[in-house]
N, C-alpha and C positions, 0 to 999 in steps of 0.2 A: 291314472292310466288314460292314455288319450282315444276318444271314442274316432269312430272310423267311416261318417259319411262322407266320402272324401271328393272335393269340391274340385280337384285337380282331374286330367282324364288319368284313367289307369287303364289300360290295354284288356281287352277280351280275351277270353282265354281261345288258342288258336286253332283249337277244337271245338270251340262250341257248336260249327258248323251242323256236328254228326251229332246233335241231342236231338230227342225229340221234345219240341217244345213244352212249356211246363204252366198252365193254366195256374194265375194267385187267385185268390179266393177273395173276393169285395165282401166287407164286413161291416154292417150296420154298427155306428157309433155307441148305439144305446144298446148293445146286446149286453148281457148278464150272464150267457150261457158260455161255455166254451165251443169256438168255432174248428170244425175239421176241415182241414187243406186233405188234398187226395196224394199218396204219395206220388214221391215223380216217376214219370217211364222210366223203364229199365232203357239205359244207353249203352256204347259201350266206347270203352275209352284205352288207351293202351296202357299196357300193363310193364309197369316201373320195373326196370330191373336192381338187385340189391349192388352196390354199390365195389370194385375190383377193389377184396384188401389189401389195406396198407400195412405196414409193419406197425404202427400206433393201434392197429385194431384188432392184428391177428392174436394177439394175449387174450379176447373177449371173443374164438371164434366159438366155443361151445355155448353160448350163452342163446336163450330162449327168444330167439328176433325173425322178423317175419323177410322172407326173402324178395316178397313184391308185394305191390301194392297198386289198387286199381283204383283213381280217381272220378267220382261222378257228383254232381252239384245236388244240391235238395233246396228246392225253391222258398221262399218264405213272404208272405204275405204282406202286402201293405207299403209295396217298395215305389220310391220313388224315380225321377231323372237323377238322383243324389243315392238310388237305391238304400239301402238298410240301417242304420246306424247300427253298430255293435260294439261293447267293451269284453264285459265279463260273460262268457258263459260256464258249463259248466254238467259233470254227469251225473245225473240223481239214479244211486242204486238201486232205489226200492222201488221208485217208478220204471226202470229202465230207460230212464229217459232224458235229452239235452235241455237242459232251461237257457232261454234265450229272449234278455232284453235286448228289445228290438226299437231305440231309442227312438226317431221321429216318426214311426208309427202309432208308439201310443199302445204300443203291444209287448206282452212277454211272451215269446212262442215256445212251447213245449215238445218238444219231435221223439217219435214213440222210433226206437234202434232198432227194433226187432222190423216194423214196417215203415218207417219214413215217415209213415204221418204227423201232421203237423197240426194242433190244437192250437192255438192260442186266447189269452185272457186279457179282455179291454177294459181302457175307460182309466187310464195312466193317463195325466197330464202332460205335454208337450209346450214348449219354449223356444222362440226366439234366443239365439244369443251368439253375439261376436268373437272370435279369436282370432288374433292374428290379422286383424282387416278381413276376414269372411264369417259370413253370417251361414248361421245352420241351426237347424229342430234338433234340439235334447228331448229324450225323454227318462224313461226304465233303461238303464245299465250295468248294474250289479246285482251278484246272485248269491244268496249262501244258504245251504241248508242247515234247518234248525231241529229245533224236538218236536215233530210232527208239523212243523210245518218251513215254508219257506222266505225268505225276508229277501225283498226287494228294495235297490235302492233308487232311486230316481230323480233326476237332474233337474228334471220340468218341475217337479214343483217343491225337491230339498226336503224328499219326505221318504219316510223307512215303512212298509206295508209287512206285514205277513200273509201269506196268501196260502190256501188249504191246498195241498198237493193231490189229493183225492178228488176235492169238487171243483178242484180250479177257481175258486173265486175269494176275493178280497175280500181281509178281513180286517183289524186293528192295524190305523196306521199312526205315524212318529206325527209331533208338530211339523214343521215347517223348519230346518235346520234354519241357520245364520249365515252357513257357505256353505257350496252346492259338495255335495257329496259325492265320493270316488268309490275305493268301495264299500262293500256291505258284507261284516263278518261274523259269524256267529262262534263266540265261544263257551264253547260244552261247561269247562271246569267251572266257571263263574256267572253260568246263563244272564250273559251279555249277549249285546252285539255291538262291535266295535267300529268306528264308519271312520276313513278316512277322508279329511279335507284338505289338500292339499292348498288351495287357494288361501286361509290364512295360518297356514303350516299348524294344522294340528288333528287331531283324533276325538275323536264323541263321542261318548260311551253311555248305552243306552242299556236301560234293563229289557231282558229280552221279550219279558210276559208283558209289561204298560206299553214300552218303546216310549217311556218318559226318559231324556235325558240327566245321566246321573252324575257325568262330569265331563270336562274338556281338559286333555292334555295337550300343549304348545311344545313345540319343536321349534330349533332353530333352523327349520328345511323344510320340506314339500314332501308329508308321506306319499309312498308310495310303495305296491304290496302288501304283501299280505303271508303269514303261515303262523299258525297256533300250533304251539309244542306245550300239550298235555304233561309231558314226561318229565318236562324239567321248568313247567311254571311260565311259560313269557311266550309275548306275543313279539314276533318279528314282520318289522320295517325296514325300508329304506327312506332315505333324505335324498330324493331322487338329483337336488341339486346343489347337492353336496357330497355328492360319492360315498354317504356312509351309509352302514346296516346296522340295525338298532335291533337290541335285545329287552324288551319289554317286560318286566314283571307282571304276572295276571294277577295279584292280590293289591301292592303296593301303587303299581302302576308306573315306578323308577324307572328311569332306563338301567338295565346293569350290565351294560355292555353293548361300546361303540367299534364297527369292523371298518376296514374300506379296501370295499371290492376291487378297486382298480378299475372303474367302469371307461373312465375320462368325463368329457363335459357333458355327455348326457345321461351321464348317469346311468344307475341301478336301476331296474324296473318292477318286474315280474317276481315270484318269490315261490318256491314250493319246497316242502320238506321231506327229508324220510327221515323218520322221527326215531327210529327204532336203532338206526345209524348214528344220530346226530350231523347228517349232512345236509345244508342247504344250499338250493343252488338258485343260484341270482343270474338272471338273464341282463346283462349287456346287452348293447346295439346290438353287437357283432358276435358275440359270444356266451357261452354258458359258464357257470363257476360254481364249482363246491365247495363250500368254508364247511368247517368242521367248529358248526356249534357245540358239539356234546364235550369241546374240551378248549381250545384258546380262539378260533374263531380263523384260523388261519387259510388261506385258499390253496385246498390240497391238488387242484387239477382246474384246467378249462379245457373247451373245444372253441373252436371257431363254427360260425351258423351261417355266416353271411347277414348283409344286412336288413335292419328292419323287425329285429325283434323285441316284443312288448310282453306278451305274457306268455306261461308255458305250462308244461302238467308234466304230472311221475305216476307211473305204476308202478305199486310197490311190488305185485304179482311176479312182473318183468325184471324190475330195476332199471325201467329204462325211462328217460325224460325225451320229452317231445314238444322241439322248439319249430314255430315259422315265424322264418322270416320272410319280410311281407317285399323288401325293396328286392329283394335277391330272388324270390319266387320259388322258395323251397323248404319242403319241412322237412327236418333233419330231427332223425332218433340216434340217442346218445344210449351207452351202454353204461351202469356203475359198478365199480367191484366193492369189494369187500372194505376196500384202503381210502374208499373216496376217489379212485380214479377214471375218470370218463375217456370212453371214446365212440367214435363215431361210428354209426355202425350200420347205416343209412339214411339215403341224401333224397326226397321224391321231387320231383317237380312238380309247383304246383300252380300258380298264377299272383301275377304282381298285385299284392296288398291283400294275400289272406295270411291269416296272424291268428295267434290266441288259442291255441289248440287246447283242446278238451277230449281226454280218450275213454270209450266204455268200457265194460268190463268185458269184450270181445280183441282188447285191442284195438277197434276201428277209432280211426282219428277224425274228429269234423274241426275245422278251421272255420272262421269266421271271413266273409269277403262282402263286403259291403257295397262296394260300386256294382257288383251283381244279384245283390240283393238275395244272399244265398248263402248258406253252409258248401262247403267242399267234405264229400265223407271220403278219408283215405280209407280204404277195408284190407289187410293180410290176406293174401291171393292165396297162401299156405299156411299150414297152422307150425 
């Protein structure tokens, strides 16, 4: 998944104007403790309206979805001229709370939903490193939660951490991988954690209690994504460049079973489940899709997103999935029925290059926006 300090200008959002400014918190390198950011002032921002239905959406109009939506930024610490780096973040229930590697700072920030505040946990390694002809600081970018505690994975120095979700601080980390690590999964059934490495197209499989590695699977592609399906044994991927979705065995480790989403050249990205359905849905550029893992893998429905999309999330409470896309400057919530078929059920505007959505258990959606160095919290203005 491609991280997000982006070296290009991306446009300010054209309200910032009416914030009241939001003070980051300078943080001693050597601290051990978890540092508290104050949350940001209450602003106030206009309120989204839901979106005139279509004839694709009126079949989903009784369905549990929020009619507006009020956008306001949550500042995060440590931000640069390149502001924030971000990949994965992500909503820990039991904390109530967002985890957020926050790549060349050298930080993983933790933001309480109930109040905004922002802890975060140092002392992550940070790295130089090129793509593309531009140079930029990696650091902490993937997140998964485990059995009490939570596994980080980190670019800066190609190492898997568990970290105590309670005292905030590190504890047993991985060697040094062999190629820099994408994300960082934990799977319940086989207490693993699964790391993708797309750079020599393969996956590393770690036990989840040493984080000694226990094996390397090679693909013929570049994984990318992620979703563990308890229910029928396998972990699901993409070959992000090679248009296909892979069904992973969680014992044997086989693939048993190659899809193709129909992405085009850039591929498949993002991956989330409802497991209880057999539906997965693979974020496209420009699009969302649901294949129907629980029976031949076929792609029972898409939406269109607009462009810019990387990774997404599903409430299973809802049924609803929640994509941004980051070129197109809008997060878009999809509706699912029963059959596997999506639609569109609200469009919010939101600001060019926030992506990655992560929803609490409120509904409120925070997007990840890097060149501002900031979460975007979408909040349901009605329940």
């Amino acid at each position: 998944m491609r991280s997000t300090v982006q070296s290009d200008t991306v446009p300010r959002m054209h309200i910032r104007s009416t914030l009241v400014s939001l003070a980051l918190i300078a943080v001693g390198c050597s601290s051990t403790e978890p540092v508290v950011s104050a949350p940001p002032a209450s602003s106030e921002r206009p309120v989204v309206p839901p979106p005139v239905a279509s004839p694709a959406s009126s079949a989903i109009a009784t369905a549990p979805l929020p009619p507006a939506f009020e956008i306001k930024p949550i500042a995060l610490p440590g931000g640069t001229a390149d502001g924030v780096g971000m990949d994965f973040i992500l909503f820990d229930p039991n904390l109530a709370a967002i985890w957020v590697p926050a790549g060349n700072t050298g930080f993983v920030d933790v933001v309480d939903t109930a109040t905004g505040t922002v802890k975060h946990i140092d002392g992550f390694p940070t790295k130089e490193m090129e793509r593309n002809g531009k140079k930029r600081i990696v650091g902490p970018s993937s997140v998964s939660l485990g059995d009490g505690v939570v596994f980080v994975g980190n670019r800066g120095d190609a190492a898997i951490c568990a970290i105590d979700p309670k005292k905030l601080t590190k504890g047993t980390c991985s060697a040094k991988l062999d190629s820099m690590p994408d994300a960082t999964v934990y799977v319940a059934p086989t207490s693993e954690v699964w790391i993708t490495t797309p750079r020599d197209k393969s996956i590393r499989i770690l036990d989840a209690k040493t984080l000694k590695q226990k094996e390397k699977l090679s693909f013929d592609g570049e994984p990318e994504g992620y979703a563990v399906d308890a229910t029928r044994g396998r972990f699901y991927t993409n070959l992000e460049d090679a248009d296909k979705t892979l069904a992973i065995d969680l014992k044997t480790h086989k693939t048993v079973a190659t899809w193709k989403p129909g992405c085009g050249k850039e591929g498949p990205h993002g991956l989330r489940l409802a497991e209880a359905d057999g539906f997965l849905f693979v974020a496209c550029s420009t699009r969302v899709e649901a294949l129907d893992v629980g029976h031949d893998g076929a792609v029972l429905s898409s939406v269109d997103t607009g462009d810019g999309v990387d990774d997404l999330d599903y409430a299973a409470s809802t049924r609803n999935v929640y994509v941004g896309a980051a070129k197109a400057a809008v997060l878009v919530v999809a509706h699912v029925d029963a059959k596997g078929i999506l639609s569109v059920v609200a469009q919010v505007p939101t600001v060019e290059g926030a992506r990655n959505p992560a929803v609490d258990g409120a509904g409120r959606v925070y997007l990840t926006h890097a060149k501002g160095s900031e979460l975007l919290l979408a909040t349901p203005t009605q329940k």
